[in-house]
C-alpha positions in Angstrom: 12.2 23.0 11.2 10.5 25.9 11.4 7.5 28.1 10.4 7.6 31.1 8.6 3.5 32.0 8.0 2.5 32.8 11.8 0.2 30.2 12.6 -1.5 30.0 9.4 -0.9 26.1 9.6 -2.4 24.5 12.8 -2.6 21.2 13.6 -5.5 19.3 13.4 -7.4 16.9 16.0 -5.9 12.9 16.5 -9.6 11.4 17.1 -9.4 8.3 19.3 -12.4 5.9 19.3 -13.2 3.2 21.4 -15.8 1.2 20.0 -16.4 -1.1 22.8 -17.2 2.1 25.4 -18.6 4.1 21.9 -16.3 7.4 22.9 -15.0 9.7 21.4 -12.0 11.8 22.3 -10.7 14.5 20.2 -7.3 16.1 21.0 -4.8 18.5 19.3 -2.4 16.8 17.2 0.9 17.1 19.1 3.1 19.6 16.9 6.4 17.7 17.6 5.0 14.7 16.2 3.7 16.4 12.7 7.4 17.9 12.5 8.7 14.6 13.0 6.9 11.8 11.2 4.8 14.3 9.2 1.7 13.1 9.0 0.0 9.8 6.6 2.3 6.5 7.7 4.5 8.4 9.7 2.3 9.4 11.7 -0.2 6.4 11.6 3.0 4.1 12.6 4.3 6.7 15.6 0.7 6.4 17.4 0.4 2.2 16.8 4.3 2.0 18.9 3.0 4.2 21.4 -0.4 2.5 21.5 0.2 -1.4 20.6 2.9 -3.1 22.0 5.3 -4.8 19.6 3.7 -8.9 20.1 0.5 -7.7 20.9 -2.3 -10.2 19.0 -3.3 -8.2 15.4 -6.8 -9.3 16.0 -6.9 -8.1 19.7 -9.3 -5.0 20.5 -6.5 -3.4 21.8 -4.7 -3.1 18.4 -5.4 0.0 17.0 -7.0 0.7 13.6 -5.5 4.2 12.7 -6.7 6.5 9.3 -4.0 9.4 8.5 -4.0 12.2 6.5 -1.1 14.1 5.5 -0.3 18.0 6.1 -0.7 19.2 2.5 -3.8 16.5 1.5 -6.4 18.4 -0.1 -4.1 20.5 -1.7 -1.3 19.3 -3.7 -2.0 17.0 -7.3 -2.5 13.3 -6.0 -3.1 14.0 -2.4 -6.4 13.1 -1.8 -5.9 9.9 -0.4 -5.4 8.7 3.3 -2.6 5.5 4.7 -4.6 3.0 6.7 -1.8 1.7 9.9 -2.3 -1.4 12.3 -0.3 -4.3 13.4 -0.9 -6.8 10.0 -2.8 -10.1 10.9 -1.1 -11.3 7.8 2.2 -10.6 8.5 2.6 -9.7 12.2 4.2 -7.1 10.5 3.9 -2.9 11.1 1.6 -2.1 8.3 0.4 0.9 6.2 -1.2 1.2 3.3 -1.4 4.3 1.2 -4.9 4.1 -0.5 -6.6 6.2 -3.3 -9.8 8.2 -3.9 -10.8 11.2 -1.8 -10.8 9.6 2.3 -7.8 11.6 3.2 -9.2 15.1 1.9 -12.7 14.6 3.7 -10.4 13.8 7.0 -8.4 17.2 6.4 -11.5 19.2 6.0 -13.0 17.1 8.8 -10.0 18.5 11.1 -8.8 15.6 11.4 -5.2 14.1 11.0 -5.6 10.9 12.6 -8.5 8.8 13.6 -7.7 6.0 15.6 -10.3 3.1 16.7 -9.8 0.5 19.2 -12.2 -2.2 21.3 -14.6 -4.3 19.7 -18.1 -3.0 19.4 -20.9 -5.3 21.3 -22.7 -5.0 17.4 -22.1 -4.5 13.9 -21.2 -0.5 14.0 -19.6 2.2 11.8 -17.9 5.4 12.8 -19.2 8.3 10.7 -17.6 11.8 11.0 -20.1 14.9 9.8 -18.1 18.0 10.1 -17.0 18.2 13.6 -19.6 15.5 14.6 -18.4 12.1 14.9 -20.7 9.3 16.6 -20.2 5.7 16.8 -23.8 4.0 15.1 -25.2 0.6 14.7 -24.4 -1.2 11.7 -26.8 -4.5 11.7 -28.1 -3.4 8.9 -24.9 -3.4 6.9 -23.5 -6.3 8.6 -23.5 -9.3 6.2 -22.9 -6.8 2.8 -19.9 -6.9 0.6 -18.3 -3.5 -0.3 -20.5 -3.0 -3.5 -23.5 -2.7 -1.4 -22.4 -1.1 1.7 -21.2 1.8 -0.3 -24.3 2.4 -1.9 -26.0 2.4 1.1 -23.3 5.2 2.6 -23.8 7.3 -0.9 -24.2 10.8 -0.1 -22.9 10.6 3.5 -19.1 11.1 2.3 -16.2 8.7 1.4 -16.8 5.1 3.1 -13.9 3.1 3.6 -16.1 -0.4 3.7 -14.9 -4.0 4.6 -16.7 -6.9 2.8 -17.5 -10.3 4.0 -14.0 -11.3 4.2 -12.7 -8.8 6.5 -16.2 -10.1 8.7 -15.0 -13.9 8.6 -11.3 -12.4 9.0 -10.0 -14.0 5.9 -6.2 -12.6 6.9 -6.0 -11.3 2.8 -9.0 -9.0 3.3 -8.8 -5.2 3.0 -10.7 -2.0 3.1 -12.0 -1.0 -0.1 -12.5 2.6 -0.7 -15.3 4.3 -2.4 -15.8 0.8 -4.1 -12.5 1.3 -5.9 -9.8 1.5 -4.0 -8.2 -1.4 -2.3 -5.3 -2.4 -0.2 -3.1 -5.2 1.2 -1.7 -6.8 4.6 -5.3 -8.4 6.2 -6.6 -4.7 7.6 -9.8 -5.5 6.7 -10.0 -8.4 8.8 -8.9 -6.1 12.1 -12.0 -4.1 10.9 -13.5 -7.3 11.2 -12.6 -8.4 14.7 -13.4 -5.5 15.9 -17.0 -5.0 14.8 -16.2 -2.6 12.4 -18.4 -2.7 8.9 -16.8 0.9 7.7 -15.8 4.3 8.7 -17.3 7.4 6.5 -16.2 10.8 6.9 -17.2 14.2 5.0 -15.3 17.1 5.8 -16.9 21.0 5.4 -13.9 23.1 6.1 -12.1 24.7 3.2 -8.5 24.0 2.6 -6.0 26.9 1.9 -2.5 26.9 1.1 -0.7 29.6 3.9 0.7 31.1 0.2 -1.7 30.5 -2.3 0.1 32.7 -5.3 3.2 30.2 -4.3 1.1 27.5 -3.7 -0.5 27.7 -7.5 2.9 28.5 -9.0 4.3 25.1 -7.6 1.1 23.1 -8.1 1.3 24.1 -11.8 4.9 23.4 -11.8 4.1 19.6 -10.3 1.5 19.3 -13.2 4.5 20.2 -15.6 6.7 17.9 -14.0 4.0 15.4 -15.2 3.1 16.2 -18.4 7.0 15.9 -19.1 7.3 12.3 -17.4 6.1 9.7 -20.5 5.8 7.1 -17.9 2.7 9.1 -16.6 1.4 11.0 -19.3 2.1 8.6 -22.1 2.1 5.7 -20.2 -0.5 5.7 -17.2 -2.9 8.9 -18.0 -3.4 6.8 -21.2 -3.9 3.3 -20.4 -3.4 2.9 -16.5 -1.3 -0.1 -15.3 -1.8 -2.4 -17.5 0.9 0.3 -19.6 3.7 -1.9 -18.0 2.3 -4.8 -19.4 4.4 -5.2 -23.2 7.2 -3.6 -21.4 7.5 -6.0 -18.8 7.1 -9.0 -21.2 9.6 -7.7 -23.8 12.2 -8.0 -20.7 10.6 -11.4 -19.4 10.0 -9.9 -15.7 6.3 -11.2 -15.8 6.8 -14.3 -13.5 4.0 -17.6 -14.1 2.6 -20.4 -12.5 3.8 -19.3 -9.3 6.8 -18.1 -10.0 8.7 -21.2 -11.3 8.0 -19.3 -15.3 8.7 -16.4 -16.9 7.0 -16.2 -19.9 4.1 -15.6 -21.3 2.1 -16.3 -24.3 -0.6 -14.0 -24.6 0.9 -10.8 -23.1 -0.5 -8.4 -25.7 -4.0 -9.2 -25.1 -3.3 -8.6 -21.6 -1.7 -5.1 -22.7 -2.8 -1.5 -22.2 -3.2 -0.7 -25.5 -5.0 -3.7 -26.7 -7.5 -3.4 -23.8 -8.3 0.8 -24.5 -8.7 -0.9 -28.2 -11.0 -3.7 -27.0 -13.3 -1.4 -24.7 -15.5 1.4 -24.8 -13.5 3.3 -21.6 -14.2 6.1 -19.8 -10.8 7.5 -17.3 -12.0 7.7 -13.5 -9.9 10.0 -11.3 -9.0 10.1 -7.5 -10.3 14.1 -6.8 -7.6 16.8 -7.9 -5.1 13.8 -10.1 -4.1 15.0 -13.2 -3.7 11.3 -14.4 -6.9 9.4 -14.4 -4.9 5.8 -14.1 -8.6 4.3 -13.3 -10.4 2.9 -16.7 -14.4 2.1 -16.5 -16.1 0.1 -18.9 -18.6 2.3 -20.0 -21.4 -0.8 -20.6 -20.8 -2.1 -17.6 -19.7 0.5 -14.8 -17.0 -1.7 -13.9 -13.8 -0.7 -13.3 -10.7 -2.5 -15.4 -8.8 -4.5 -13.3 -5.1 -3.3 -12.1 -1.6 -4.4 -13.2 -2.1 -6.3 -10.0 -5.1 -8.4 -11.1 -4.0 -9.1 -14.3 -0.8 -10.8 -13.3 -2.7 -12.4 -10.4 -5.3 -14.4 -12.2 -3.5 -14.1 -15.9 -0.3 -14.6 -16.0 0.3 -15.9 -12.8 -2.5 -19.1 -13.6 -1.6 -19.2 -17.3 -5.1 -18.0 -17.7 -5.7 -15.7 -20.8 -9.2 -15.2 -20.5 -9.6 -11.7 -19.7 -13.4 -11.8 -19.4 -12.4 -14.6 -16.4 -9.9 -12.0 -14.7 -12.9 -9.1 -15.1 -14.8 -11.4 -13.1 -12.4 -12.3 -10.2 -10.8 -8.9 -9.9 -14.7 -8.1 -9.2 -15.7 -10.4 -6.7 -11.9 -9.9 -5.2 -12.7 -5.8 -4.8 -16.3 -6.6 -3.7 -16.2 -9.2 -0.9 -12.2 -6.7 0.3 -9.6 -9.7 -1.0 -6.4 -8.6 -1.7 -6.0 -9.5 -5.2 -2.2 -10.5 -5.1 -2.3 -12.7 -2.4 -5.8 -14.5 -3.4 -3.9 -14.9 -6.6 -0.9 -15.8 -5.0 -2.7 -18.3 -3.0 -4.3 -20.3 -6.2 -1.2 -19.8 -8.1 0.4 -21.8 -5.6 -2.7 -24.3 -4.7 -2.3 -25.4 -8.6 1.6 -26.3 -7.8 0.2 -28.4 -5.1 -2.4 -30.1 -6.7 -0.1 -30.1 -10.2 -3.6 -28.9 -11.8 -4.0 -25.9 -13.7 -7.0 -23.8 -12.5 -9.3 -23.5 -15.1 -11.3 -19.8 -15.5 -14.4 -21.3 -14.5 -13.0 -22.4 -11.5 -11.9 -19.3 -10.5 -15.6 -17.5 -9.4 -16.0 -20.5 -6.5 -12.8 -20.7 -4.9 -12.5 -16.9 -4.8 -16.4 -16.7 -2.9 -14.8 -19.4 -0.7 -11.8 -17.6 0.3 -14.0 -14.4 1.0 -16.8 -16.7 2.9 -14.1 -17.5 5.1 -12.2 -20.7 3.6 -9.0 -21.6 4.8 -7.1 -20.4 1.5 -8.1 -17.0 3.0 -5.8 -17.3 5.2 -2.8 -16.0 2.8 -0.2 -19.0 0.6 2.3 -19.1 3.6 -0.3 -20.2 6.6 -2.2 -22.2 4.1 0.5 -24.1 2.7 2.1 -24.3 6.1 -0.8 -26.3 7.1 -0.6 -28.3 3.8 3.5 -29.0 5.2 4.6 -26.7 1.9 5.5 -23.4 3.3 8.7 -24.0 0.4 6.2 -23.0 -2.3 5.0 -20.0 -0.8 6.5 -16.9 -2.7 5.7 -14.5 -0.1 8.3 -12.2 2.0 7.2 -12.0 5.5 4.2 -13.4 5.0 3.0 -10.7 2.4 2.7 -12.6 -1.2 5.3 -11.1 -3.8 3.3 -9.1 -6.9 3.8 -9.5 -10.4 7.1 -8.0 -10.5 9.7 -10.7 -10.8 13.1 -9.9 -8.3 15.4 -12.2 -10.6 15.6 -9.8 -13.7 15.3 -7.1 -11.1 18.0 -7.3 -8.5 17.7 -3.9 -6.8 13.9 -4.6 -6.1 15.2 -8.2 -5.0 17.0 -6.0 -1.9 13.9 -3.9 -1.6 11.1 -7.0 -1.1 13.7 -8.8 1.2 14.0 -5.5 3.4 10.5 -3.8 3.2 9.3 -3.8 7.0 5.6 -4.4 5.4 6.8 -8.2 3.8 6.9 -8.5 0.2 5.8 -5.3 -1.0 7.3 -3.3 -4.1 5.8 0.3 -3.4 7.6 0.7 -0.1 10.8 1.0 -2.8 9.5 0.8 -6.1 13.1 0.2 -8.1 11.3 -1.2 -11.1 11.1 2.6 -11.5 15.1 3.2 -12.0 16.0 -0.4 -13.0 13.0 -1.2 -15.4 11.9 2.2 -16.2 14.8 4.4 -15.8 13.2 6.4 -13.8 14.8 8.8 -12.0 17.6 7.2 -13.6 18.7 3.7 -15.3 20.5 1.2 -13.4 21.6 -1.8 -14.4 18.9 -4.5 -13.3 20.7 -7.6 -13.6 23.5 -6.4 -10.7 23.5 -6.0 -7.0 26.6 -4.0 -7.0 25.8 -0.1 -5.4 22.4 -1.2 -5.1 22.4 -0.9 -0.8 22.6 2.7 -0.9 20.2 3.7 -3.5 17.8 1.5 -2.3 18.0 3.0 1.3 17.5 6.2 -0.2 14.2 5.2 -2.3 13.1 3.8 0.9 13.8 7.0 2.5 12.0 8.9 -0.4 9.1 6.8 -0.2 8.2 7.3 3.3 8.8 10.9 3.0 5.4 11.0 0.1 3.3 8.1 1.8 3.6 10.4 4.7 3.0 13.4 3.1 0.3 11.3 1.5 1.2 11.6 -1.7 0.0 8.8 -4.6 3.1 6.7 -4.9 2.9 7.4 -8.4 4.2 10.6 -7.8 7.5 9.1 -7.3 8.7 9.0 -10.9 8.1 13.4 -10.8 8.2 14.6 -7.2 11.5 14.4 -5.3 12.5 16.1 -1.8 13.4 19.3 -3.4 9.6 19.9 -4.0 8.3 18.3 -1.5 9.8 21.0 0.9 8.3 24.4 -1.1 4.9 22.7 -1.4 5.0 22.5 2.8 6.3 25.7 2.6 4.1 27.5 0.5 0.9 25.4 1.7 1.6 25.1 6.0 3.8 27.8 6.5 6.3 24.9 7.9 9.6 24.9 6.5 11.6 21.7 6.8 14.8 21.3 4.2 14.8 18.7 1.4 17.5 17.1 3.5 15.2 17.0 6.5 12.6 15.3 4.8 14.4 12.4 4.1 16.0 12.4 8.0 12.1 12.1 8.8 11.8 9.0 6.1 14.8 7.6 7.6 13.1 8.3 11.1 10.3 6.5 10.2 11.7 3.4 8.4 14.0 2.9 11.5 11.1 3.3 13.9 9.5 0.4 12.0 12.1 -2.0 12.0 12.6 -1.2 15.5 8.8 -2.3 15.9 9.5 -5.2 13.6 12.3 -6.3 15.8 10.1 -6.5 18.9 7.3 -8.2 17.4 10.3 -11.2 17.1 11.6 -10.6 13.4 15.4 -10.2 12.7 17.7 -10.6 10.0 16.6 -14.3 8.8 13.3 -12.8 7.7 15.2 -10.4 5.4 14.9 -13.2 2.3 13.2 -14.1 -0.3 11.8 -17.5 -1.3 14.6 -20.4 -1.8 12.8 -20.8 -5.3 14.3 -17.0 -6.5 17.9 -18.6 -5.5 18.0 -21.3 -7.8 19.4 -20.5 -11.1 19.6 -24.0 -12.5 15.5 -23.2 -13.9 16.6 -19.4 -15.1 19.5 -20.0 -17.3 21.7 -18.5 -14.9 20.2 -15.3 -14.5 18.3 -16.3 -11.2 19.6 -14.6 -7.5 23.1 -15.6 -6.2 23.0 -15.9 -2.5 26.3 -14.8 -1.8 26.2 -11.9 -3.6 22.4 -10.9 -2.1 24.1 -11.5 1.1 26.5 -9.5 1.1 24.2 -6.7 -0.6 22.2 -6.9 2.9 25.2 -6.7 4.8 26.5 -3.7 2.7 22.8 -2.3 3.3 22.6 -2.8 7.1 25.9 -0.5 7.0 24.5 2.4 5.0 21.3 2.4 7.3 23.7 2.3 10.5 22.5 -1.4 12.1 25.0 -3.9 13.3 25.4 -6.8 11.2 22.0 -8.8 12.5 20.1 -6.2 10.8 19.2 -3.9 14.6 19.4 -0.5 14.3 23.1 0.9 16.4 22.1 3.5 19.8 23.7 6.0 17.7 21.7 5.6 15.0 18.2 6.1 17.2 19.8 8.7 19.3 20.6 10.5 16.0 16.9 9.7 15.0 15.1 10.4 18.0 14.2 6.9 18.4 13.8 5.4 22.1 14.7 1.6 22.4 
């Protein structure tokens, strides 16, 4: 690794806040750690090992809440966003999210690559960056406001990254929510919470420019042509957003019901992209500088459609097919900073218990309970615990499993069972090659090569949730770009084959922190309901052979057969254990 433009790349500042104390410390981002982890979750999960130790409480001041650009944000297609790190309160999990709308780009021109808060403020407060100003304030006034509200009372003073009333009451499913719009998962919102924290706004007024910016624009229109020439995002996103997946995913009955014990449904097409951009009068919203516009507004309304996410949630997932009735929850879910899948999640499985279907009226009430602090805010595996039914949570490590349904998709079977995050498909999104056939088709119904691929997609992903990439940008971008846009944009030249040794770097480091916050190979499952084939016809997951596909995988990622990462393997990756 190596630059070539003299110094026409230098790293920015790594901000750390205490809010108890209210200072502010602002120091040069060490170089060796940009090279290394790269910026965005590689960075963001680097500082929380140094900072946090592994069993340190999630909700403790001393757990740090760290917001990470990456080095070419601001300047590629679909990097405008910022990954939100911190020990989950969800999980207990290492956890980063890698959100969308235009945070990370006011953070570069902020100078900024990483702001990270710790303490708990005596009062409601907010961090607000201005430039090279960055103060600690009083937030009583915001205190109490769901994210709606709060942002309109931030407009004009950059992009606020809110938390609503659920992060206050530290409902463990709560999240920041971006700009209004953006959301995210793992219970981050409710460290925001513990800590005092009502948001963090930031507006940037440097200018951002590529070291090369005749090589720059050549490979920025080359990304853009990369694509126009992928129908899964032109054809498919750009024109309906993720509800596109919607027919597709039916037609191949991986849309899983009633919490996961169906897996069809009956009123798919209503549900589907095209019959919703039929049904509404839509206008596309856009994260700043994305060529695909995978946000729809309803134009009468101002409200944005609800995700793939949402849909399956409270539709499909609650054999609910009244879309006006998912509108409304996916609403109160974004404005009070619930996690969609896992309130979902939670009331999919709360009907199983009660062997009552939720009715759409129902669904307004026991979402405002969950964000008001009710115990079903705690996530379906702590609340069902409680209940003495952890068996019918469908969660990984705690993190509830999405709409995507593992037992007509082995290879992202492998990927929920091993994601260091819990059950989380965009950490290795292999709907993409097994559902999509995206980069390539592979046969979704085996296990068989599946280990190595997957650690490579892994790999992959790290590398562009570091670089802070969208992680739509999977199905165009691969390592081979990733490298000439740091090139022509930093001046820092890293191989495409060193790019993935830093997402290998960074996917060990967190299983290493994983390991010492007291998880080990028996966490690497899935529910016992995905095992049983007896309700699937045969086509459900056979243990033995999803054994031995973990055993294959600990071998390609060089970790003895428990699943720990070998010296060699750390030594070769820099890693100190």
């Amino acid at each position: 690794m190596k630059r070539d433009f003299d110094m026409v790349y230098r790293t920015g500042k790594t901000v750390y806040i205490d809010l108890g104390s209210e200072s502010v410390n602002a120091v040069e981002t060490d170089e060796k750690l940009v090279l290394n982890y790269l910026g965005g979750r590689g960075l963001g999960v680097k500082l929380l090992s140094e900072l946090a130790d592994a069993d340190i409480d999630p909700l403790s001041p001393l757990n740090p809440l760290i917001f990470t650009a990456g080095l070419i944000t601001g300047l590629a297609p679909m990097s405008s966003g910022a990954v939100v790190t911190s020990k989950s309160p969800l999980t207990g999990t290492v956890f980063s999210w890698n959100t969308g709308g235009g945070f990370g780009r006011e953070l570069k021109t902020a100078g900024i690559d990483a702001l990270v808060i710790t303490g708990k403020a005596k009062r409601p407060s907010l961090v607000e960056v201005k430039g090279e100003k960055i103060k600690v304030r009083q937030a009583d006034h915001l205190w109490g406001k769901n994210t709606g509200a709060c942002t309109e009372a931030l407009k004009n003073k950059g992009s606020a990254a809110c938390i609503g009333r659920a992060g206050e009451k530290g409902a463990l499913i709560s999240s920041f929510v971006i700009d209004s719009i953006h959301s995210g998962r793992g219970g981050l919102g409710a460290v925001a919470g513990s800590k005092m924290l009502k948001a963090v706004i930031v507006k940037g007024e440097k200018e951002i420019l590529p070291a090369s910016p005749e090589s720059f624009g050549d490979l920025r229109a080359k990304m853009l042509k990369l694509f126009e020439a992928n129908p899964v995002l032109s054809k498919g996103l750009s024109n309906y957003g993720t509800p596109a997946f919607v027919k597709l995913l039916d037609y191949m009955d991986l849309i899983p019901g009633r919490n996961f014990s169906e897996r069809r449904t009956s009123f798919a097409d209503r549900f589907s992209g095209e019959y919703i951009k039929a049904s509404f009068n839509l206008e596309k919203e856009s994260c700043p500088s994305c060529p695909l516009s995978c946000k729809r507004r309803i134009k009468k309304t101002g409200q944005i459609l609800p995700d793939y996410d949402s849909l399956w949630a409270f539709g499909f997932n609650l054999e609910n097919p009244d879309f006006n009735s998912v509108l409304l929850a996916d609403r109160i879910c974004k404005d009070y900073g619930l996690d969609p899948v896992s309130a979902g999640s939670v009331l999919g499985a709360l009907a199983e218990l009660k062997s009552e279907k939720i009715e759409a009226r129902e669904l307004e009430g026991l979402l405002e309970e969950m964000g008001e602090g009710g115990k079903a805010g705690e996530g379906a595996r702590k609340y069902l615990s409680s209940r003495g039914r952890e068996d019918i949570s469908m969660d990984v490590k705690g993190l509830e499993l999405a709409g995507f349904d593992p037992r007509g998709i082995k290879g992202q079977a492998l990927a929920y069972a091993t994601s260091c995050h819990g059950g989380d498909y965009l950490t290795a999104f292999m709907v993409g090659p097994e559902v999509l056939g995206k980069p390539l088709m592979l046969d979704r119904f085996s296990l068989k090569g599946k280990a190595g691929i997957l650690q490579a997609f892994e790999n992959m992903t790290a590398v562009l949730d570091s670089l802070v990439l969208c992680p739509f940008s999977v199905f165009a971008v691969g390592e081979e770009l990733c490298s000439a846009l740091l090139y022509a944009g930093t001046g820092i030249k890293i191989s495409p084959a060193e790019l993935l040794k830093a997402g290998e770097r960074i996917w060990n480091l967190e299983r290493v922190y994983n390991i010492k916050a007291g998880f080990s190979r028996e966490d690497d499952t899935l529910p016992q309901r995905l095992f049983e084939t007896s309700e699937w016809k045969g086509i459900g997951i056979d243990k033995q052979e999803f054994n031995a596909a973990l055993r294959e995988y600990y071998h390609y990622r060089g970790w003895d057969r428990e699943g720990v990462p070998l010296q060699e393997k750390l030594e070769e990756l820099e890693i100190a254990y």
